[in-house]
C-alpha positions as a Markdown table, in Angstrom:
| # | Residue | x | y | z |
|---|---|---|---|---|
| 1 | Unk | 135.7 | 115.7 | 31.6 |
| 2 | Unk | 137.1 | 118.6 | 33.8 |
| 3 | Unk | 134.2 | 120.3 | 33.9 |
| 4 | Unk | 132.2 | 117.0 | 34.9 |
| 5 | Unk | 134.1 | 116.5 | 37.7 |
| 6 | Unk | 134.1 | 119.8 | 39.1 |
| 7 | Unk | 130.3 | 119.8 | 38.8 |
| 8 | Unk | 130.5 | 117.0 | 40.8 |
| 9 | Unk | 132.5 | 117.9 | 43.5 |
| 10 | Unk | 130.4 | 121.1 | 44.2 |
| 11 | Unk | 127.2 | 119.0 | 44.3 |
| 12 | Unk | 128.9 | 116.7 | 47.1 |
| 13 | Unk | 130.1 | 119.9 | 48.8 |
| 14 | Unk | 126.6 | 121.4 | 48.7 |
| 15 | Unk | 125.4 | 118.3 | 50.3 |
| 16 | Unk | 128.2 | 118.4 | 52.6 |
| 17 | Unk | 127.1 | 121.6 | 53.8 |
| 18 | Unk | 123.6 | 120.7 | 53.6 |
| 19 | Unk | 124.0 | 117.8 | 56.1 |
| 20 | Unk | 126.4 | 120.0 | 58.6 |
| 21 | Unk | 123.5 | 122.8 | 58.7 |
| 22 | Unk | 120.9 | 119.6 | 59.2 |
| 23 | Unk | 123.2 | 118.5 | 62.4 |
| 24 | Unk | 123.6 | 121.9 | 63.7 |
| 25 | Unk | 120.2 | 122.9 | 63.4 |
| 26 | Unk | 119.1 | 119.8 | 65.5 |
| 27 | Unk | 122.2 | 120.4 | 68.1 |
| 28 | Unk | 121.1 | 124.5 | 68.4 |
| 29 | Unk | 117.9 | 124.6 | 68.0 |
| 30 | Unk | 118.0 | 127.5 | 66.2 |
| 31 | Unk | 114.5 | 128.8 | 64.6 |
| 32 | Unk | 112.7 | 126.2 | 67.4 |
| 33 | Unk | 108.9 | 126.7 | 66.8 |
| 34 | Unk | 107.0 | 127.8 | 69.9 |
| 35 | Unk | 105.4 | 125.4 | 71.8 |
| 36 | Unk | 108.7 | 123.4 | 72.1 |
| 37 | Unk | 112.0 | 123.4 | 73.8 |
| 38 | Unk | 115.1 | 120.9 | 73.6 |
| 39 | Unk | 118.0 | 120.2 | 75.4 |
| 40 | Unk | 121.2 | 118.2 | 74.9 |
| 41 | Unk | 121.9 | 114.8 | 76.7 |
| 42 | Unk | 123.3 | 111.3 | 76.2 |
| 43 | Unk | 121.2 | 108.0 | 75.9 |
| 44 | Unk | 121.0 | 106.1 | 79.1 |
| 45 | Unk | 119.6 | 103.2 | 80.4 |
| 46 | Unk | 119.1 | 101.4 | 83.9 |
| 47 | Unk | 121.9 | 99.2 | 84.7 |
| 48 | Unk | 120.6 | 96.0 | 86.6 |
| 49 | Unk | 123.4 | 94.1 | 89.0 |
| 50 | Unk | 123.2 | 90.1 | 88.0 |
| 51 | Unk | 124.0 | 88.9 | 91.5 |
| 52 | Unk | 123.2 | 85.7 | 93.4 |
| 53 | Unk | 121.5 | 85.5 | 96.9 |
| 54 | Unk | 124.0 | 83.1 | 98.4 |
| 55 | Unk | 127.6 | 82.4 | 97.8 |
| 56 | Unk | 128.9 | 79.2 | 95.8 |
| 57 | Unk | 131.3 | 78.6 | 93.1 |
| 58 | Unk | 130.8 | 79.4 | 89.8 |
| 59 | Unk | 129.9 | 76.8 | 87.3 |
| 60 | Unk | 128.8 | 78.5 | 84.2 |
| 61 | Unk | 128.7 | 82.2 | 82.8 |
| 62 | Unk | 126.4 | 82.0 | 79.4 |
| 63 | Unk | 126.5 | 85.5 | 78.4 |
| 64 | Unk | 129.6 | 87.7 | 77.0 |
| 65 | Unk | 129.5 | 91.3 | 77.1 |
| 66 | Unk | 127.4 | 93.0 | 73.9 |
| 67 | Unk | 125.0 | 90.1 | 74.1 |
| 68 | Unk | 121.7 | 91.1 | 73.7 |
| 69 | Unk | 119.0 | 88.7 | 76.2 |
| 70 | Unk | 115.8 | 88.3 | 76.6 |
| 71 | Unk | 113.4 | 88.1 | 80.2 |
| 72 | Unk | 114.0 | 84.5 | 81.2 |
| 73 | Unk | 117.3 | 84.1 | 79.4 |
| 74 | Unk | 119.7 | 81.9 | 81.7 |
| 75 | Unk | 122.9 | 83.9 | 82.3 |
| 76 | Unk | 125.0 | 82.1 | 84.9 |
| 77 | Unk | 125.0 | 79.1 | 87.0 |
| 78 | Unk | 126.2 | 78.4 | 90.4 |
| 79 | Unk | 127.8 | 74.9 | 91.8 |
| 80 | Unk | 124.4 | 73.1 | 93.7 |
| 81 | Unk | 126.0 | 69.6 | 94.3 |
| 82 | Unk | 125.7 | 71.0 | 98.8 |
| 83 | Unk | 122.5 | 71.9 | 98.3 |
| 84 | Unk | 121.3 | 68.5 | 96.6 |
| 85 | Unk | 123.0 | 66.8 | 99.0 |
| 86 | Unk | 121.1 | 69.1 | 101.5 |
| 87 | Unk | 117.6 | 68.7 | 99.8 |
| 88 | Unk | 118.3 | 65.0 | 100.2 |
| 89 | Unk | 118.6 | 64.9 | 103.9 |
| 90 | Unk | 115.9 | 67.5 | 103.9 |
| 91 | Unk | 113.6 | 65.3 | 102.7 |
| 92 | Unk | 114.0 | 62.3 | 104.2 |
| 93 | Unk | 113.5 | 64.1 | 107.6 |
| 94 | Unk | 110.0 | 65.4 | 105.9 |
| 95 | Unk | 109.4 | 62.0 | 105.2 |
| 96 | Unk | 109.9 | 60.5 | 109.1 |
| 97 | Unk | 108.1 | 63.4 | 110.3 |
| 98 | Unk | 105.6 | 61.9 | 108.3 |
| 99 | Unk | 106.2 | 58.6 | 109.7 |
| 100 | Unk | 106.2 | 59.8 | 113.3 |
| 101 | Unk | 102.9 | 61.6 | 112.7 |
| 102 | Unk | 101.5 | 57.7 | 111.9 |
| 103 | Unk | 102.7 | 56.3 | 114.9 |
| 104 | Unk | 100.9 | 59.4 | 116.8 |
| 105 | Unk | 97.7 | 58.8 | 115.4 |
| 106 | Unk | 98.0 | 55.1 | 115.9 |
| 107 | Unk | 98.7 | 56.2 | 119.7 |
| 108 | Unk | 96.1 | 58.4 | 119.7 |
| 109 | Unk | 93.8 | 55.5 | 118.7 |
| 110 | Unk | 95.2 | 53.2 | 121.0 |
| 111 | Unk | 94.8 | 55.9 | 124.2 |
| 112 | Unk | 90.9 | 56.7 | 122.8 |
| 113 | Unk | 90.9 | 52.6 | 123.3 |
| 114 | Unk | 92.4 | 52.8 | 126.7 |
| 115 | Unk | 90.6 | 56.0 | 128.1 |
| 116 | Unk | 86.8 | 54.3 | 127.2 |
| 117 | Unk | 87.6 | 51.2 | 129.2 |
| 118 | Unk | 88.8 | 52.9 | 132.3 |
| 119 | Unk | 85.4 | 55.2 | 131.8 |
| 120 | Unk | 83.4 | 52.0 | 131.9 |
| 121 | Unk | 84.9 | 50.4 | 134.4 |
| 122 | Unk | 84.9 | 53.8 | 136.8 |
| 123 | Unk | 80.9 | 54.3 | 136.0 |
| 124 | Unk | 80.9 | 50.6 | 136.6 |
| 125 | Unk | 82.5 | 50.8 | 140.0 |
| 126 | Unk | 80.3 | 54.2 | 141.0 |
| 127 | Unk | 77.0 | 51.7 | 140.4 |
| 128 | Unk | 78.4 | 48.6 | 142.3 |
| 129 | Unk | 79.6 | 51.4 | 145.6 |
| 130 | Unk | 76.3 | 52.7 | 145.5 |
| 131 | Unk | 74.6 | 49.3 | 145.8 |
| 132 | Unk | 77.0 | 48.4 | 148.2 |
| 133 | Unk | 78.3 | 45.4 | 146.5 |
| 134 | Unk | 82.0 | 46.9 | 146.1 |
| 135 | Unk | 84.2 | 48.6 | 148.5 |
| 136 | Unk | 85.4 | 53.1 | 147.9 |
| 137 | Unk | 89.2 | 51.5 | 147.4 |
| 138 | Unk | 87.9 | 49.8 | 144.5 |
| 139 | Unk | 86.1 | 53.2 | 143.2 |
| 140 | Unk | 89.3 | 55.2 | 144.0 |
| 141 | Unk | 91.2 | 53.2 | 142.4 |
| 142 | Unk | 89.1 | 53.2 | 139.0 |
| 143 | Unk | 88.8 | 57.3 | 139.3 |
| 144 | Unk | 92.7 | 56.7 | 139.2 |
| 145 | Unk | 92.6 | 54.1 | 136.0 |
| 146 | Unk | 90.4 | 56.8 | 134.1 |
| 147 | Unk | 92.4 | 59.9 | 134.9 |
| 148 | Unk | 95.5 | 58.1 | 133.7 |
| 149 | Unk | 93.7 | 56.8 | 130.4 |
| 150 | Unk | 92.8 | 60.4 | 129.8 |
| 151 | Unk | 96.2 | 62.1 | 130.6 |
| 152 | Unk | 97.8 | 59.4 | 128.1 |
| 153 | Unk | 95.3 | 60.4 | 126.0 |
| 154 | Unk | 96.0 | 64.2 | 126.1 |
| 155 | Unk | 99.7 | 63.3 | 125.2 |
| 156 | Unk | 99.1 | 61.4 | 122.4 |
| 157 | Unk | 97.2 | 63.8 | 121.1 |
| 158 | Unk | 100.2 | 66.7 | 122.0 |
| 159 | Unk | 102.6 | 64.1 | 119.9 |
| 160 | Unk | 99.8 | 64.7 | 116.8 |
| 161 | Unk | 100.0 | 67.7 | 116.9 |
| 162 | Unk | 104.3 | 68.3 | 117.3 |
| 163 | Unk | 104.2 | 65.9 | 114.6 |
| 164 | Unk | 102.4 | 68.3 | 112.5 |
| 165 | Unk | 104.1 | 70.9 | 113.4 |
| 166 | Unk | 107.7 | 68.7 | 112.6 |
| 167 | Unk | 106.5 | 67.8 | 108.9 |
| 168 | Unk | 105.3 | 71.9 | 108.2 |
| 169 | Unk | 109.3 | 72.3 | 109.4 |
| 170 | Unk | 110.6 | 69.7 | 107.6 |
| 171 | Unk | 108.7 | 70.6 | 104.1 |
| 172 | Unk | 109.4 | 74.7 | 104.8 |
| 173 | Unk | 113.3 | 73.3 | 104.5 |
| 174 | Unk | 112.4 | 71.5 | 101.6 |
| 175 | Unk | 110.6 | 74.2 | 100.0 |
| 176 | Unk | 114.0 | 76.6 | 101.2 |
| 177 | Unk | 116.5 | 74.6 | 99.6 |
| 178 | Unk | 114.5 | 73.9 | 96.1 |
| 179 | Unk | 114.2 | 77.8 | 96.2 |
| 180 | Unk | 118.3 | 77.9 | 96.5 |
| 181 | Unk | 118.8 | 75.4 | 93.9 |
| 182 | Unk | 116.1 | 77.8 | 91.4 |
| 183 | Unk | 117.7 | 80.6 | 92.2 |
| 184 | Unk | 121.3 | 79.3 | 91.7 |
| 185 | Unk | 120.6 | 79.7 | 88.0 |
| 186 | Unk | 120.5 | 83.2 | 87.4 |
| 187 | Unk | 118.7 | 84.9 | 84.4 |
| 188 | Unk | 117.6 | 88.5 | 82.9 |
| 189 | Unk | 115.1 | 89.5 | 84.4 |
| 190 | Unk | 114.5 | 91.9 | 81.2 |
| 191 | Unk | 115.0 | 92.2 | 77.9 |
| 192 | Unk | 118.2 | 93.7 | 77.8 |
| 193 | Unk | 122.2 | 93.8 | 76.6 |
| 194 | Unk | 125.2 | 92.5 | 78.7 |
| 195 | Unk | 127.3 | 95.4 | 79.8 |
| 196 | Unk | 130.0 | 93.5 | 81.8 |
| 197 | Unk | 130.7 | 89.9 | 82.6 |
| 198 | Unk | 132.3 | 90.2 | 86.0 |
| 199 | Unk | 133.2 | 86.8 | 86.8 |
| 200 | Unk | 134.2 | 83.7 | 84.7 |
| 201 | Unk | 133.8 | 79.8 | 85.7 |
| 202 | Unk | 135.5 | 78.6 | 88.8 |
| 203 | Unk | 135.6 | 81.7 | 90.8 |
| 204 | Unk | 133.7 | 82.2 | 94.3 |
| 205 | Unk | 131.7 | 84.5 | 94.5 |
| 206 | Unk | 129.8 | 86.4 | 97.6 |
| 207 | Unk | 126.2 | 86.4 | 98.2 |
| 208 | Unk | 124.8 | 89.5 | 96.4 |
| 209 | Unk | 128.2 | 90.2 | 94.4 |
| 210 | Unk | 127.3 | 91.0 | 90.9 |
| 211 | Unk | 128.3 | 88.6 | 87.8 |
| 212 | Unk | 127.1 | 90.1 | 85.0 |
| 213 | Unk | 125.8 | 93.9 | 84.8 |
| 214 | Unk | 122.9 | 94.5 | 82.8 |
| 215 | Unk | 121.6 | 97.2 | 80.6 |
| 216 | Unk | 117.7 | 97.2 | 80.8 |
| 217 | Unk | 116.3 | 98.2 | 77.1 |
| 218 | Unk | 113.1 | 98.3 | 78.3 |
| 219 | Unk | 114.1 | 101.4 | 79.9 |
| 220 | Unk | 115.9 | 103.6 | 78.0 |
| 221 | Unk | 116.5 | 107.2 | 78.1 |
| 222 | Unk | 117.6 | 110.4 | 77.6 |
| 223 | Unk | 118.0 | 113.3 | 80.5 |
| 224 | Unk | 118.1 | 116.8 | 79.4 |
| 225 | Unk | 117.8 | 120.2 | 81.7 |
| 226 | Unk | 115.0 | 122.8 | 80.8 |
| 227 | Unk | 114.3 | 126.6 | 82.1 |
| 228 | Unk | 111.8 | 127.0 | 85.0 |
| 229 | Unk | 109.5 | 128.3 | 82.2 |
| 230 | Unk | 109.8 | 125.5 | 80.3 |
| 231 | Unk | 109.3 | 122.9 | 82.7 |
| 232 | Unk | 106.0 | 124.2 | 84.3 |
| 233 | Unk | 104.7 | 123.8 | 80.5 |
| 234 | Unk | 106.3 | 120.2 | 80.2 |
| 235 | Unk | 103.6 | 117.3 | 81.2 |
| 236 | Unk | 104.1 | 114.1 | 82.0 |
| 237 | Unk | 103.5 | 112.0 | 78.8 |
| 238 | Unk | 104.4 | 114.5 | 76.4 |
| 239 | Unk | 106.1 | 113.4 | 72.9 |
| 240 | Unk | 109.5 | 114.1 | 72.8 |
| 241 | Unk | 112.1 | 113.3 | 69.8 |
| 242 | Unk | 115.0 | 112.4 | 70.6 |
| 243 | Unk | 117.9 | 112.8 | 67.7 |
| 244 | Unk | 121.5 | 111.3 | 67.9 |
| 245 | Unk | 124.9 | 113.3 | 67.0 |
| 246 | Unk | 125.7 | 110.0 | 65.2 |
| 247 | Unk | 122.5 | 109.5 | 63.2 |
| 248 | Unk | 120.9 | 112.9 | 62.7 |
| 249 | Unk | 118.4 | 111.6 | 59.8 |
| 250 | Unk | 116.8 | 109.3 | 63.1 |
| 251 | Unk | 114.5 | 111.3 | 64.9 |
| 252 | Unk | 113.2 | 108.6 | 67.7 |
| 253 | Unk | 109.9 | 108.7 | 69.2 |
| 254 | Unk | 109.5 | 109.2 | 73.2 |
| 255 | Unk | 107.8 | 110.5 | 75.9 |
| 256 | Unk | 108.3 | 112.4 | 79.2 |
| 257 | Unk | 108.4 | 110.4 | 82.4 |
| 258 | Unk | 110.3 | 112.5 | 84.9 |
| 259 | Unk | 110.0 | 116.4 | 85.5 |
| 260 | Unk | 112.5 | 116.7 | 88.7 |
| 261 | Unk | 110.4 | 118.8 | 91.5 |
| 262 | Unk | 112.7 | 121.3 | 92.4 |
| 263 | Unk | 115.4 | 123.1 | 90.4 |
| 264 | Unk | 119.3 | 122.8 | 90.4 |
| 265 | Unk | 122.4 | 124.1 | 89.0 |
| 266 | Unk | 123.0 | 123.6 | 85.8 |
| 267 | Unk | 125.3 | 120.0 | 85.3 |
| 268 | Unk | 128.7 | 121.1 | 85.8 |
| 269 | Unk | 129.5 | 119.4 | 82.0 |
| 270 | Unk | 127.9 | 123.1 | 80.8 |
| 271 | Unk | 131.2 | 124.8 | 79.1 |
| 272 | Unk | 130.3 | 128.4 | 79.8 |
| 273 | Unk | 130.0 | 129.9 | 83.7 |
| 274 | Unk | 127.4 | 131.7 | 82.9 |
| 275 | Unk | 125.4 | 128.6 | 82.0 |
| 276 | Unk | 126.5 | 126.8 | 84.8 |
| 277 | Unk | 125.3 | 129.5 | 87.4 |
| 278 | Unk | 121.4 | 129.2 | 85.7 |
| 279 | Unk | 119.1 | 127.0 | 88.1 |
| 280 | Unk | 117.1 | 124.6 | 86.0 |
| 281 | Unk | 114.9 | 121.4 | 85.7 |
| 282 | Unk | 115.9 | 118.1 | 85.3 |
| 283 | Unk | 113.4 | 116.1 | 82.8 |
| 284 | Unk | 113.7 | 112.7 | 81.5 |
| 285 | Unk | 112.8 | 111.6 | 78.2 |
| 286 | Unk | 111.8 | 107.7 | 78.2 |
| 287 | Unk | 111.9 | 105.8 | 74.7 |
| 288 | Unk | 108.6 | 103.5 | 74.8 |
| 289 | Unk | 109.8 | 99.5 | 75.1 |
| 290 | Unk | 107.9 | 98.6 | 72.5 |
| 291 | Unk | 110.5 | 101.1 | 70.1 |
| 292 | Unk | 113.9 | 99.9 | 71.6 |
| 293 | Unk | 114.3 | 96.8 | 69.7 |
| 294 | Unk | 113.7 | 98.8 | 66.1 |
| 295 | Unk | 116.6 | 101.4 | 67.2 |
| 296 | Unk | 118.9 | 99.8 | 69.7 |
| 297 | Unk | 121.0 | 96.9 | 68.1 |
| 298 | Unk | 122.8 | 99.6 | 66.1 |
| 299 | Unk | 122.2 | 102.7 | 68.8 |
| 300 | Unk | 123.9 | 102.7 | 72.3 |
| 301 | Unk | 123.7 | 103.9 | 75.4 |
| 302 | Unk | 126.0 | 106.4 | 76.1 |
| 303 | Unk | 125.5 | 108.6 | 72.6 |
| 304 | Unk | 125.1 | 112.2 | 72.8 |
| 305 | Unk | 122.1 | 114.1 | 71.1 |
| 306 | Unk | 119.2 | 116.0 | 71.9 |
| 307 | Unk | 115.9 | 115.8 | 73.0 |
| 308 | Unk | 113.2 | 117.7 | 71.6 |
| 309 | Unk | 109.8 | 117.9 | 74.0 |
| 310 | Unk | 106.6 | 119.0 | 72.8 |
| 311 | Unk | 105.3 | 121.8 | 76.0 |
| 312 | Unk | 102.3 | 123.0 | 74.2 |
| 313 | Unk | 100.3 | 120.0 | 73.1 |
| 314 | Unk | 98.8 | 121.7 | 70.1 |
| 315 | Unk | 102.4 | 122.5 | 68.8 |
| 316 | Unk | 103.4 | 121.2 | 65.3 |
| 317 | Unk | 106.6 | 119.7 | 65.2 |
| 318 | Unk | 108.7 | 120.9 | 62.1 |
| 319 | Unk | 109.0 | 118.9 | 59.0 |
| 320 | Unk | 112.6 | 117.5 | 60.4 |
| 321 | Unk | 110.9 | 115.6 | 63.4 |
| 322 | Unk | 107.2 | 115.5 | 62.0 |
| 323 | Unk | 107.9 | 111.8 | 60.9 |
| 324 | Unk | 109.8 | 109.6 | 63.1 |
| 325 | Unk | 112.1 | 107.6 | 60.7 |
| 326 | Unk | 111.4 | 103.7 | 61.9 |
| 327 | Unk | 115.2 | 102.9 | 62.1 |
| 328 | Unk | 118.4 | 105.0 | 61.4 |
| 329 | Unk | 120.0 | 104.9 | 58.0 |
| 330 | Unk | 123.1 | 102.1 | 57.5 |
């Protein structure tokens, strides 16, 4: 029975040891193929401020921190009972605009009326003067008649046309407040996980002042810092693995997205000086949206691993990272 047991225990040490070389090995790098380099970083994603255009009170906050939303997903809700009340009056003054515009063309109608008679009865007048049978008062006095018709004309036609130009007003108000109102409600505008609910029901808040901070998942990734000779090798869109501290048997698919143009320091996070004083390229790994939801209810932003990039595009990737594993291990 003694000897059973101490068979076991070397086997779980052996494993133990097994697993601690497997880590290392992905953390070092040691025995890296050529063809590709790797570099340690932390899993990141874009952070997205949930904020409203205008201020107003807070009404309702639907999301907690560590929820996980989808695009279109309502978050929070801002009081609207003012702007109602606005689109109300709004409204109603699109609809006598409207009304006003009637009585213009009904004007108009009436001066077309107006002006067509004193035409007559001026060409009427020229005829008679000419034949003698009426006097040049009575002839002035028609010219008169017409050019009146016609000015009263020309202004009912001018009241058309401010009328017009009183309903576009009125309806762009409209259309300004019902765009408030819409954008009172405020939802993801990703797929993506609360990060921080900054504001609870009741409070005021300040046009633009963030409610709810958003981590987008449809952009997540990792940044690592690479040699001059290893970034002039790295292209855009080249696979990448990217392997967690906490979940070494996950190697996760990814590309490249970002190779920084010009060199800096190493990060000052580097331990050794001698590190620190090498210049180097920042590149940015990106995990593809369509692979986040299989890895990232149980991975977060903000672990540490490494990322492993693939500079020569005939390079084999070793056994270890050959198969991306579709989720990590319970």
């Amino acid at each position: 029975m003694t000897l059973r047991i101490g068979r076991l225990l070397l086997i779980a040490a052996a494993l133990l040891a097994a697993g601690y070389a497997a880590l290392a090995w992905f953390q070092t790098g040691d025995g890296l193929p050529e063809g590709l380099a790797q570099g340690p970083g932390r899993l990141e994603a874009v952070q997205v401020d949930i904020a409203p255009p205008r201020a107003g009170r807070v009404v309702e906050v639907d999301a907690r921190e560590g929820d996980r939303v989808a695009a279109g997903d309502k978050l929070a809700r801002l009081d609207t009972a003012e702007l109602e009340a606005s689109l109300d009056r709004a409204e109603a003054e699109a609809a006598l605009s409207r009304e006003s515009l009637a009585q213009a063309e009904a004007q108009v109608a009436l001066r077309e009326s107006e002006t067509h008679l004193a035409l007559h009865e001026y060409e009427r007048a020229a005829s008679l003067v000419e034949k003698g049978h009426a006097s040049q008062a009575t002839l002035d006095a028609r010219r008169s008649a017409r050019d009146v018709a016609q000015a009263a004309e020309r202004a009912a036609r001018a009241q058309v046309a401010t009328a017009w130009r009183a309903i576009a007003a009125a309806e762009a108000e409209v259309r300004r407040i019902v765009s408030l109102i819409g954008d009172s409600t405020l939802v993801a505008p990703a797929d993506g996980r609360v990060l921080y609910r900054l504001v609870e029901p009741g409070e005021v808040v300040g046009a633009g002042q963030p409610v709810l901070v958003l981590l987008d998942l449809g952009d997540v990734y990792m940044e690592i810092f690479l040699s001059a000779r290893e970034a002039a090798r790295t292209a855009i869109g080249a696979e990448a693995r990217i392997v967690l501290d906490a979940f070494p048997e996950a190697a996760i698919p990814a590309a490249v997205s970002f190779v920084a143009p010009e060199a800096q320091f190493t990060p000052k996070q580097v331990e050794t000086r001698d590190e620190r004083e090498k210049l180097v390229f920042r590149v940015r790994v990106r995990v593809p949206p369509t692979l986040v939801a299989a890895y990232f209810d149980r991975v977060k932003t903000g672990m540490r691993g490494v990322a492993w990039v693939k500079i020569d595009p005939d390079a084999e990737w070793p056994e270890a990272l050959a198969d991306p594993v579709a989720e990590p291990a319970e």
